[in-house]
C-alpha positions as CSV (number, residue, x, y, z in Angstrom):
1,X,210.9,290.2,53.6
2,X,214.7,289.0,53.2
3,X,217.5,289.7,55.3
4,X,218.8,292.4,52.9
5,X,215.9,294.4,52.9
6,X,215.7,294.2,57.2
7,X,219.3,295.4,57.4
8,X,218.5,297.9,54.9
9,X,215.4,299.3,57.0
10,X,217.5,298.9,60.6
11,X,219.9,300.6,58.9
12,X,218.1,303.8,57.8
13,X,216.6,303.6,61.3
14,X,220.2,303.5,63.0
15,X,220.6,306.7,60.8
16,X,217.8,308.2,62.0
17,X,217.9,307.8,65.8
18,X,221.2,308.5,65.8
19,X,221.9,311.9,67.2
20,X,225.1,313.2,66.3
21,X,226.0,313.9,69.7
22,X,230.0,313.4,70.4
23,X,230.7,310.8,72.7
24,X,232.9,312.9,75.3
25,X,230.4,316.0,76.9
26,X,233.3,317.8,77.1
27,X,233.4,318.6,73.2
28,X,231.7,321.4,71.8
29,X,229.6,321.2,68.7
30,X,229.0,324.4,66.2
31,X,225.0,324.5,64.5
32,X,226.3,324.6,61.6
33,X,228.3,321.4,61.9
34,X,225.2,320.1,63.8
35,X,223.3,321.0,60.9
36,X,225.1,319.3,58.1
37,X,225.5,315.9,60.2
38,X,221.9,316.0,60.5
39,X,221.6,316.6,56.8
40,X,224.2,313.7,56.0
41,X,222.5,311.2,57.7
42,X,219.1,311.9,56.5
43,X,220.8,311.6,52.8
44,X,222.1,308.4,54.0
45,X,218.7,307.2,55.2
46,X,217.4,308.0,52.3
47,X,219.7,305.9,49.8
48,X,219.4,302.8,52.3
49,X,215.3,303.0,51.9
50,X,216.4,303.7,48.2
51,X,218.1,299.8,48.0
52,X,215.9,298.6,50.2
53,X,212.9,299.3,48.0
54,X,214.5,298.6,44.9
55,X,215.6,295.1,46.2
56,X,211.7,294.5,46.6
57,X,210.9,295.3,43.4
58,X,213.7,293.5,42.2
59,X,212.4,290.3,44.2
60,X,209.0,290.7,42.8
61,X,210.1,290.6,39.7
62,X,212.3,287.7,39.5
63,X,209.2,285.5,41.4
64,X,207.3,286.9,38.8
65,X,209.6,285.6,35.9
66,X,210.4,289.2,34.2
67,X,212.8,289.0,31.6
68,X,216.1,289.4,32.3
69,X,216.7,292.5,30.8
70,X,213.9,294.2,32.7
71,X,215.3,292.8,36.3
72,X,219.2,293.8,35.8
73,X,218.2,297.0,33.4
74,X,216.8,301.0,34.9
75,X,214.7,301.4,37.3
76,X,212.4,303.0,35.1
77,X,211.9,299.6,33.1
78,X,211.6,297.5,36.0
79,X,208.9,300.2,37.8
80,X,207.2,299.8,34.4
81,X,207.0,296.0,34.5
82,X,206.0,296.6,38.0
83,X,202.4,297.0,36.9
84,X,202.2,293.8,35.8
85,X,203.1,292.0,38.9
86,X,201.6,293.8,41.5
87,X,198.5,295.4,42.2
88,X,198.4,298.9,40.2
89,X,197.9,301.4,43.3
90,X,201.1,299.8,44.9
91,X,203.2,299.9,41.9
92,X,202.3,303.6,42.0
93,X,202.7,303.6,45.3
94,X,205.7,302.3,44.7
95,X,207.1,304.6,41.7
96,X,206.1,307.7,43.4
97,X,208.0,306.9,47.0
98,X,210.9,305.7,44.8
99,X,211.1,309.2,42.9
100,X,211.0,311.0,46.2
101,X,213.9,309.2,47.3
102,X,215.6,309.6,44.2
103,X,215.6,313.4,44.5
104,X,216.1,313.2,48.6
105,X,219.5,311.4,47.8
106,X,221.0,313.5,45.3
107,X,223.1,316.4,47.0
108,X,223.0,320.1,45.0
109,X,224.9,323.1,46.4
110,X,221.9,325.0,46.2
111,X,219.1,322.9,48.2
112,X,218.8,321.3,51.2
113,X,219.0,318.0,52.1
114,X,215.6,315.8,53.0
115,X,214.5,316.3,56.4
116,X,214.4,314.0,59.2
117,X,210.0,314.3,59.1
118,X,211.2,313.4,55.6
119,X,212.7,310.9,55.8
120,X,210.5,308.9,58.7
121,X,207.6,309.2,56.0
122,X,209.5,307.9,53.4
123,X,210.4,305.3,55.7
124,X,207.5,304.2,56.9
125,X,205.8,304.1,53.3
126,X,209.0,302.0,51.7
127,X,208.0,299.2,54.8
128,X,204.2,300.0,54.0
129,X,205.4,298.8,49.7
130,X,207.7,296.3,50.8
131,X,204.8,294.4,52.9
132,X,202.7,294.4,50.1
133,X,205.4,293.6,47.8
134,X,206.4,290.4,49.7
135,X,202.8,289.0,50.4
């Protein structure tokens, strides 16, 4: 796994653990507000597994010599090639974490953000992918 992808992981962790807390007790906090920093973060989370899972599927293809156009086109494309360079269940392994966090990062009036049991699955399947990604 390269440095990238670490700093991506610590980075949705950092996200995760952190609690939103103010750092003087003496500060009041409304649920609401509470609510939408949770929210926030989790969307954060979410687009840092996002990169971090796309940068292994990125590295895969490059060791695997996909054309160029496949590495620096969609997503779509290089989840496509995917198949081809890894083993089929991870690829749709792979895909299917990727469209979660696709739809977990995009922010609609109307819904609510991912949550944090969310976001700590997605989390640990993107390591799971990028393990098997890296072997």
């Amino acid at each position: 796994m390269n440095q990238t992808i670490r700093q991506l992981l610590d980075t949705a962790d950092l996200l995760l653990t952190d609690t939103g807390e103010p750092a003087t007790p003496a500060a009041t906090t409304v649920p609401a507000a509470s609510a939408a920093a949770t929210a926030s973060r989790c969307r954060g989370a979410a687009f840092a597994l996002r990169v971090a899972l796309e940068s292994a599927v990125a590295d895969r293809l490059t060791s695997h010599r996909a054309p160029r156009a496949i590495r620096e086109g969609t997503q779509r494309a290089a989840f496509l090639w995917l198949r081809g360079c890894a083993e089929a269940g991870t690829a749709r392994r792979a895909k299917a974490v990727w469209s979660q966090l696709c739809l977990g990062c995009h922010y609609h009036q109307y819904e609510i953000g991912p949550t944090e049991d969310q976001v700590h699955a997605w989390r640990t399947e993107v390591a799971a992918i990028v393990a098997l990604l890296t072997l």
